[in-house]
Every structure is written in structure tokens, then in C-alpha cells.
C-alpha positions as CSV (number, residue, x, y, z in Angstrom):
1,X,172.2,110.4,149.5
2,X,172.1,108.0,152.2
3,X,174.7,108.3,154.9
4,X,175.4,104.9,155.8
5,X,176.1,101.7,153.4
6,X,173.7,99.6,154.6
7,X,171.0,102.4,154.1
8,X,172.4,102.7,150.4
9,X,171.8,99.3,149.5
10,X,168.4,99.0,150.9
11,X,167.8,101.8,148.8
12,X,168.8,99.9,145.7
13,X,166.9,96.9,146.6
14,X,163.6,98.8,146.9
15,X,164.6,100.4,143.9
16,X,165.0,97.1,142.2
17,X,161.7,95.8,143.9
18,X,159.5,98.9,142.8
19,X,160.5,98.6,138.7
20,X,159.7,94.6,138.9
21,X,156.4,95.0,140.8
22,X,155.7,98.3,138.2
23,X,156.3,95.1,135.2
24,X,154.3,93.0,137.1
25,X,151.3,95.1,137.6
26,X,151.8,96.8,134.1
27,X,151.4,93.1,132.6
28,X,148.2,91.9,134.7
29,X,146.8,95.3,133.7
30,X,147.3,94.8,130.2
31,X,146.1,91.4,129.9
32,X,143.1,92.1,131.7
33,X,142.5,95.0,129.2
34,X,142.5,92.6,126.5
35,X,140.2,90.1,128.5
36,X,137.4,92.8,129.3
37,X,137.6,93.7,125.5
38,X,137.0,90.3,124.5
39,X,133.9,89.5,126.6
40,X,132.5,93.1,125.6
41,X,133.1,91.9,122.0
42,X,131.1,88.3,122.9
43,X,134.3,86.4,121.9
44,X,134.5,83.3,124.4
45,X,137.1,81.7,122.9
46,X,139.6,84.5,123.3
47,X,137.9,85.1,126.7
48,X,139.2,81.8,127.8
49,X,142.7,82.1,126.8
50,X,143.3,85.5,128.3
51,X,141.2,84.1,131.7
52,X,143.9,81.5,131.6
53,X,146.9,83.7,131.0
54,X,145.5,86.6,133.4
55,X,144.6,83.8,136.2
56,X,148.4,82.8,135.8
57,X,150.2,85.9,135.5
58,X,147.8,87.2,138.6
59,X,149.1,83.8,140.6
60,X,152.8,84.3,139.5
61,X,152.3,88.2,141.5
62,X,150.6,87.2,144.2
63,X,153.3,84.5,144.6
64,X,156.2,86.9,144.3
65,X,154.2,89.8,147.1
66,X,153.4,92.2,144.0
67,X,149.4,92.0,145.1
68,X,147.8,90.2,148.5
69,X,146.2,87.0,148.0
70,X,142.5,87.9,148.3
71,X,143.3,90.9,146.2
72,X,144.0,88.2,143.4
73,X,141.5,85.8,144.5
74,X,138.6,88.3,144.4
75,X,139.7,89.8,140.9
76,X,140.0,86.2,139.5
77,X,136.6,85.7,141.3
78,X,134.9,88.8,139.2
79,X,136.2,88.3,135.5
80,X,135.1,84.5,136.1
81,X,131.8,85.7,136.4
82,X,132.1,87.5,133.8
83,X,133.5,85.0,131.5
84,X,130.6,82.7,132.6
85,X,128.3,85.0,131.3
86,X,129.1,85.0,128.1
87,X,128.3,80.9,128.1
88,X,125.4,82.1,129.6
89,X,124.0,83.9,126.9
């Protein structure tokens, strides 16, 4: 237990900040699950929507300090490639 008040509370705050960031990363790794397994099925339509909702649920993290912004801009940067290759085939 922490021996001071203030100490005690800035343990609840990062306990608060670890479960949001957890939700956070839980849900960009989800969607972009679902994304990968719609450009390994060849469906660009679905592709697109889950780029869309990936791009903005990355942007909403990065936003809130969950991931660096060049982590986000280089992820966004890959699975756009890869999105464009399915229109390329």
C-alpha cells in the first residue's frame, strides 16, 4: 500500500489509464484482425470499411497517448498498401 495520499491516487490514475489504453489497443487489434482477414479473403469492399474504421479508431488512440504518432502513421501506411493491392489485382 502506498504510504502517502498523493502516492495512492497516482496509483489509481494509472490504474485507470492502463484498463482504458488495454480497451484501446484491444479494439485497434481486433479491427485490424478483421481487416487482414478481409484482404486475405479478396473482399475490397469490406476492406474499405474496416480501413476506414481502423484508420479512425487508430487516430482516436494516438490522439488520446495510447500509441505514438508515427507508430499509427506507419501502421496506417502498411494496411493501405495492402488495401491498394487488392484494386491492384
Amino acid at each position: 500500500m502506498p504510504g502517502k495520499d498523493s502516492a495512492a491516487k497516482r496509483h489509481r490514475q494509472s490504474e485507470k489509464r492502463r484498463i482504458n489504453n488495454r480497451v484501446a489497443k484491444s479494439k485497434v487489434r481486433t479491427i485490424t484482425k478483421n481487416f487482414m482477414l478481409a484482404v486475405k479473403t479478396g473482399d475490397k469492399e469490406s476492406a474499405e470499411v474496416k480501413f476506414m474504421e481502423m484508420t479512425k479508431l487508430m487516430d482516436t488512440a494516438s490522439g488520446k497517448g495510447v500509441y505514438h504518432k508515427n507508430t499509427v502513421a506507419r501502421k496506417k501506411s502498411r494496411m493501405n498498401r495492402l488495401l491498394n493491392s487488392l484494386s491492384a489485382e
